[in-house]
Structure formats: C-alpha cells, structure tokens
C-alpha positions as CSV (number, residue, x, y, z in Angstrom):
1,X,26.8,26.3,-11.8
2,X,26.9,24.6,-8.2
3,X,24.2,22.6,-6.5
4,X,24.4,20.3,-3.4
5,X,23.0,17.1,-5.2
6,X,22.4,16.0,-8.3
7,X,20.7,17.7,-11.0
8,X,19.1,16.6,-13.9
9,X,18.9,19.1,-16.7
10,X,15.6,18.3,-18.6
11,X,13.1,18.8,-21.4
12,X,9.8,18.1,-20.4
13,X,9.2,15.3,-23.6
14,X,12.9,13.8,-23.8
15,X,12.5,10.5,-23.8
16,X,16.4,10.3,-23.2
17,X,15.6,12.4,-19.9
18,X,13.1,10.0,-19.2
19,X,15.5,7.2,-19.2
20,X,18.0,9.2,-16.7
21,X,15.4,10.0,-14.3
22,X,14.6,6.5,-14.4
23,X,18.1,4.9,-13.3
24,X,18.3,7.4,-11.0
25,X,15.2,6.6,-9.1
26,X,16.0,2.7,-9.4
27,X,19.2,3.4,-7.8
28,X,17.1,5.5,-5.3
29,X,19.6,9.0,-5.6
30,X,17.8,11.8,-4.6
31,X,17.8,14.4,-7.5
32,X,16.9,17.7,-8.6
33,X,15.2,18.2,-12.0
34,X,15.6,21.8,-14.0
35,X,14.1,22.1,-17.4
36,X,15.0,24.1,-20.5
37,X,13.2,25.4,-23.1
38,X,15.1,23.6,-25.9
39,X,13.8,26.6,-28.8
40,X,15.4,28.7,-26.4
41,X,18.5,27.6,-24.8
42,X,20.1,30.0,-22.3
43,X,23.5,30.8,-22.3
44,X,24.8,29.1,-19.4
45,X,23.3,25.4,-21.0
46,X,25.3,26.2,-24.2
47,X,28.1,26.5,-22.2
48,X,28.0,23.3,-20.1
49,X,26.1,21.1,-23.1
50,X,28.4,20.4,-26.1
51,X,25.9,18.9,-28.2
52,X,23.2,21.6,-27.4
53,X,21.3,18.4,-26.3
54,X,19.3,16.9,-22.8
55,X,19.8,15.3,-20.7
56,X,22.6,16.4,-18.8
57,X,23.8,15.3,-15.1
58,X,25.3,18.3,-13.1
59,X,27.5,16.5,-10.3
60,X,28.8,17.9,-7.5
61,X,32.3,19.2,-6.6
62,X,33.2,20.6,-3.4
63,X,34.8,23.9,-4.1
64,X,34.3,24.2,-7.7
65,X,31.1,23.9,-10.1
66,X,29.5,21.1,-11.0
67,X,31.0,18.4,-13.1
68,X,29.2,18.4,-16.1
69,X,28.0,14.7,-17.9
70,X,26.0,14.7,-21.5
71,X,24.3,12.0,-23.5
72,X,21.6,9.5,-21.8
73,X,23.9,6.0,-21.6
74,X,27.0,7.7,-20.4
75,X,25.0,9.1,-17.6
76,X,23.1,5.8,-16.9
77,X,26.4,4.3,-17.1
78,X,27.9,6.3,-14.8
79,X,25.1,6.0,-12.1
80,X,25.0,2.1,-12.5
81,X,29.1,2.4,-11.8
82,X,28.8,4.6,-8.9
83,X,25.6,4.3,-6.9
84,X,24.2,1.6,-4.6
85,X,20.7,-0.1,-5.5
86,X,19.9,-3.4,-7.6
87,X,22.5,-3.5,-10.0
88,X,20.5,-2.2,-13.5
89,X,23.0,-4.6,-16.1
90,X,23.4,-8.9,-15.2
91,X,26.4,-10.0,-14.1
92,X,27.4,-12.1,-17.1
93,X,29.4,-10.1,-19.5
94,X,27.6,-11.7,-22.4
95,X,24.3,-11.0,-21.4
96,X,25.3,-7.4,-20.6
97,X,26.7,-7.5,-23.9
98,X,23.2,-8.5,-25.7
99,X,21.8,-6.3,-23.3
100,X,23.3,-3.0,-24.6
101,X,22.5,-4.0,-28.3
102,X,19.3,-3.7,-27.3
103,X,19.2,-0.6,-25.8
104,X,20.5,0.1,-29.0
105,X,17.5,-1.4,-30.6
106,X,15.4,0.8,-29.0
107,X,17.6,4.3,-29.4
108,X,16.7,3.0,-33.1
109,X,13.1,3.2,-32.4
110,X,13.0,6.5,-31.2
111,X,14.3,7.8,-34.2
112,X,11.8,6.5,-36.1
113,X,9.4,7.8,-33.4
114,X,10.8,11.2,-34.0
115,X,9.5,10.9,-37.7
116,X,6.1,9.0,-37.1
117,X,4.9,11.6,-34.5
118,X,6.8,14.7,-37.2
119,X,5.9,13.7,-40.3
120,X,3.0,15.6,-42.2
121,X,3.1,13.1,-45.0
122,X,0.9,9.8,-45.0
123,X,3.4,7.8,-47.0
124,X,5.9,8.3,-44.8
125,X,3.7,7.5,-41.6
126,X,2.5,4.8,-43.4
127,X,6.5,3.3,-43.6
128,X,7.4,4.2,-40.4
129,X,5.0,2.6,-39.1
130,X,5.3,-0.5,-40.8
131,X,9.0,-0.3,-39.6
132,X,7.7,-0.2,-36.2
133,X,5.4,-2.6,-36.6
134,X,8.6,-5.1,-37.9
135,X,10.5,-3.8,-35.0
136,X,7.8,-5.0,-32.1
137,X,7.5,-8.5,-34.0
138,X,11.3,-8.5,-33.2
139,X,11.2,-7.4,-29.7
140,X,8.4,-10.3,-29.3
141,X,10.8,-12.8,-30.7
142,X,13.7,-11.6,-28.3
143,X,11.4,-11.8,-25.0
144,X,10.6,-14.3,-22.9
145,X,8.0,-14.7,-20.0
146,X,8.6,-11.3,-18.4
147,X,7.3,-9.5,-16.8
148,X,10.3,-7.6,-17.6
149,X,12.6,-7.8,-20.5
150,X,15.0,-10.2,-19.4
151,X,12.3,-11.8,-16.8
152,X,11.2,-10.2,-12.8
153,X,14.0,-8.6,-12.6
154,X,13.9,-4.7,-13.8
155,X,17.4,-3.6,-16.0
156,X,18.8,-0.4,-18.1
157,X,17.1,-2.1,-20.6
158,X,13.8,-1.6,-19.6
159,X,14.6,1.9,-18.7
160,X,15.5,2.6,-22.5
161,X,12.4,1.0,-23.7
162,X,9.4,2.5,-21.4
163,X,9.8,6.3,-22.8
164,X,9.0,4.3,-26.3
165,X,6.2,2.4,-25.2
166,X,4.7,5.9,-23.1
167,X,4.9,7.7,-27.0
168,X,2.1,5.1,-27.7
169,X,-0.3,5.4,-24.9
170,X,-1.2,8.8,-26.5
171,X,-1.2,7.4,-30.1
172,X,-2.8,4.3,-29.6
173,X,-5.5,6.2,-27.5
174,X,-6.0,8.3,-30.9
175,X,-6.5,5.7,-32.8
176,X,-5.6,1.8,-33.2
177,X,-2.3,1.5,-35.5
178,X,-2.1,-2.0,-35.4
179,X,1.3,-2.2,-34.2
180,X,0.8,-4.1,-31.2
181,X,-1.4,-6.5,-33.2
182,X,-0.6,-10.4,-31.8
183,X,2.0,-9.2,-30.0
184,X,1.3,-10.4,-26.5
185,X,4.5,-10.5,-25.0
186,X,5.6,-7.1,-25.5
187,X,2.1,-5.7,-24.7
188,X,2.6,-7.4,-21.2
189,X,6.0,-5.8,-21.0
190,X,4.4,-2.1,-22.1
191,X,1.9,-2.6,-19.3
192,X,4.4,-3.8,-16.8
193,X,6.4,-1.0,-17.3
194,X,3.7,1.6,-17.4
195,X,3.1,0.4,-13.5
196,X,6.5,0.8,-12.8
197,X,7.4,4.1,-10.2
198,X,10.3,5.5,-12.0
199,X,8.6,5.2,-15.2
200,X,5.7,6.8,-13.6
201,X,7.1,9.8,-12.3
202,X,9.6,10.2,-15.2
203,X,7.3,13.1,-16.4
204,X,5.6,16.0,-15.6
205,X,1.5,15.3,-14.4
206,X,0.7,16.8,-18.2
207,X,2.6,15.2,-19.9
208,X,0.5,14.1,-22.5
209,X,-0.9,17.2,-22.6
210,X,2.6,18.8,-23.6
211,X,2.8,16.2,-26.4
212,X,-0.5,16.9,-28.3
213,X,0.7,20.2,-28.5
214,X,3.9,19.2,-29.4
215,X,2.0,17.1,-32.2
216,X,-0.2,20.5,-33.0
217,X,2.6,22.3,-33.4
218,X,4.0,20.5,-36.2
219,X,0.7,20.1,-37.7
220,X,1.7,16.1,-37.7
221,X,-0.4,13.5,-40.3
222,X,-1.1,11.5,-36.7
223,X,-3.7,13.7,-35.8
224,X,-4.8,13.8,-39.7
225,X,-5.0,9.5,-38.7
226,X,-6.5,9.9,-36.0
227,X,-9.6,11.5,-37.3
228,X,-9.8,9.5,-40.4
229,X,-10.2,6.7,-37.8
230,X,-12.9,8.3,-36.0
C-alpha cells in the first residue's frame, strides 16, 4: 500500500488505536485514519499486520510502499523519537523509567476491561471489578495534584490511561460501580482528560453507540447490572 502521509489503520473501539491517534495529535502530525472490520480482516491487513492486530502506522516511502509499524507503544515510541511537539516522556531517565511502568499499569487494566465489559457471568464481573477497584486506589496513591498524571504537563502516560477512563463514561452512566468511590484524585484526572482534544477526537461521533452494541453482542452481565440497578 502507498499513501502520501501517515495512516492510522484502526478499529473503531481499540483503545490501543485510541492511544496512537492521541500522540499523534499532541505532536500535531497530520494523519489519515482507515478502519477495518476486525471479524473480517481483508487480505491486504493480514499481509502487512503480523499479529492480525490494530493499530498499525503505514509510513511513507518515496518509491516503494509504506513502511509498515504494529503494536501501540512502538508506534507512540516511534512518533515521540521522530516528530516535533512537547516532548510526550520527562527528561529524566528515571522518571521516564517509572513512567513506562505505568503505562504498563494501565495495558494491565485494559485486560481486565476486556473481561468486565465480556463476561456474562456475575462472579466474574463481580472480581474484576473489585480488581479494578484495587487498581484506581493504586493510581490514587501514585498521583499527585494534577491535573495530569505527573502534574500540568500532558505525557504518553496520560495517553495510555484516557481510552480506560472513556470505557467508564458508558458504564458508570449505566449504573454506579463504585469504583471511583473516594477516589478524588484520579476522578479529577478522568475529567481532565476527557476535556482534552486528542482524547476527544480519538473516536468516531458514536462511539458509545458502537460499544453498547459491542456489549449487546456479547450478551455481557454489565447490561444484566445495569438493570438490576435501575
């Protein structure tokens, strides 16, 4: 495939899209998006994708096709070394360091995500949720005054963390889990982040309306939750 900038090959609910579209807006690079239907990958994305997997960053090459990245923090990575903009990591390489193991932190939360919004069983909503629930107190251990996670300035870290908290401003609105219970630190860091532009216009306009489907379609216990609740 060829293009003349880049192009961000997409899913309209990855929230591992979501953080590439992010760092690419902070770092203000003009983009293309094109989604896939990930039940029904063409040919040419199993050629270029070898995990089968979004997002992936088609680049550029005069002459010959695109050069082909895969997997959300080698992409960031790679836009962080090579584009101009506020630099997404901190200088120090301590704190850059500590920063990464938290954007591993929150890869870990989106894996238990994946089952909490899946699931069709109440025990095992019921765990994951407490797990998530642990995870927050965590997070509202780790931050400090904001309103960012490492304080006013915005980082890949941040980028990692607002497709998690955007999971929750359709399940909260469903009904309340309690996770975010006396947590006031990180609940000024979801709001701060929901403001943000490039978190903003990470998705698609109905984007909550793709993921009740989504949650429809696998006939998940959080809708069963959310009408107990009513």
């Amino acid at each position: 495939m060829q293009s003349e900038k880049l192009t961000l090959i997409s899913h309209y609910l990855c929230p591992y899209v979501q953080r590439a579209s992010i760092v690419l807006a902070e770092k203000g690079v003009a983009f293309e998006r094109r989604y896939i239907d990930l039940a029904a990958k063409p040919d040419w994305f199993l050629r270029v994708s070898p995990l089968g997997k979004v997002p992936l960053l088609a680049i550029p090459q005069a002459g010959r096709d695109d050069a082909i990245l895969f997997e959300s923090t080698v992409i960031c990575e790679y836009l962080e070394e090579t584009q101009a903009g506020a630099p997404l990591h901190p200088a120090d390489p301590l704190t850059r360091a500590r920063h990464r193991g938290w954007m591993e932190f929150g890869s870990s939360m989106l894996a238990d995500l994946w089952v909490y919004e899946t699931t069709k069983d109440a025990e095992q909503f019921e765990a994951k949720r407490q797990v998530l629930a642990a995870k927050f107190v965590t997070l509202e251990q780790e931050l400090g005054d904001g309103p960012y996670f490492a304080g006013e300035h915005f980082r890949m870290v941040d980028a990692v963390f607002a497709p998690v908290f955007r999971y929750f401003e359709l399940f909260e609105s469903l009904f309340d889990s309690g996770i975010f219970d006396g947590k006031p630190r990180v609940n000024a860091w979801r709001k701060a982040l929901a403001a943000r532009p490039s978190v903003v216009e990470a998705v698609t306009a109905d984007y909550r309306e793709r993921l009740m489907a989504f949650l429809h379609r696998h006939d998940a216990y959080l809708l069963a939750r959310s009408k107990l609740a009513a």
